[in-house]
N, C-alpha and C positions, 0 to 999 in steps of 0.2 A: 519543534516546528509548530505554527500554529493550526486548527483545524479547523475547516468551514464553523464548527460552533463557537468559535472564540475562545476553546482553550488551550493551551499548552501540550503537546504531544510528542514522544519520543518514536524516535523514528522506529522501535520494538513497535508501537501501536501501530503505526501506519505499514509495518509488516505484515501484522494480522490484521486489518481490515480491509471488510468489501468493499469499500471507495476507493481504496489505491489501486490505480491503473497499472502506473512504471515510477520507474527511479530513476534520476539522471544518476551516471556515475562519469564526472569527467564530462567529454563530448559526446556520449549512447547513452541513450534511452533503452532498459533494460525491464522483460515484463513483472508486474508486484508476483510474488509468491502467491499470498492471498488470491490476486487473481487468476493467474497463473491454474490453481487447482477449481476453480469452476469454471472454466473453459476445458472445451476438447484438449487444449495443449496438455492439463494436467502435471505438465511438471515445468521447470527452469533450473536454472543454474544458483547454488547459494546466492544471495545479495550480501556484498561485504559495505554494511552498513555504515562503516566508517571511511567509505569511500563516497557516500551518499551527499551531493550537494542541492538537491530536490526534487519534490515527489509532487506527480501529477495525481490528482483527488477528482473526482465524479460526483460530489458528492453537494449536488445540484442544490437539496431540500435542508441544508446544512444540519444530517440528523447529528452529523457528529460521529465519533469511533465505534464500530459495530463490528465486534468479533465475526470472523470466518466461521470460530468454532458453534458460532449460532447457527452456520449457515450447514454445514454440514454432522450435525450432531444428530 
């Protein structure tokens, strides 16, 4: 998939970054992991990623893929 920075990303990246919102799966919008644990919600259901036919990105400033594990390390 591509990413606000114009390069090439697997939807493994857009699991773990903080720009992903949700995932479409099918016809539901389902919330990212990633974002999932920096919200109150804190948790969601696996994402079967190979069910994934696109992901909503926040990622206004087009920093590009920004691990989670930055965020909570």
């Amino acid at each position: 998939m591509p990413c606000p920075d114009g390069r090439e990303r697997s939807l493994e990246h857009c699991r773990f970054c903080v720009h992903s919102r949700r995932f479409c799966l099918g016809d539901r919008w389902v919330p990212s992991p990633a974002r999932a644990y920096c919200t109150l919600q804190r948790s969601t259901n696996d994402v079967d990623l190979s069910a994934v036919n696109a992901v909503e990105c926040d990622d206004e400033k087009n920093e590009g893929f920004r691990s989670i594990m930055s965020v909570i390390s």
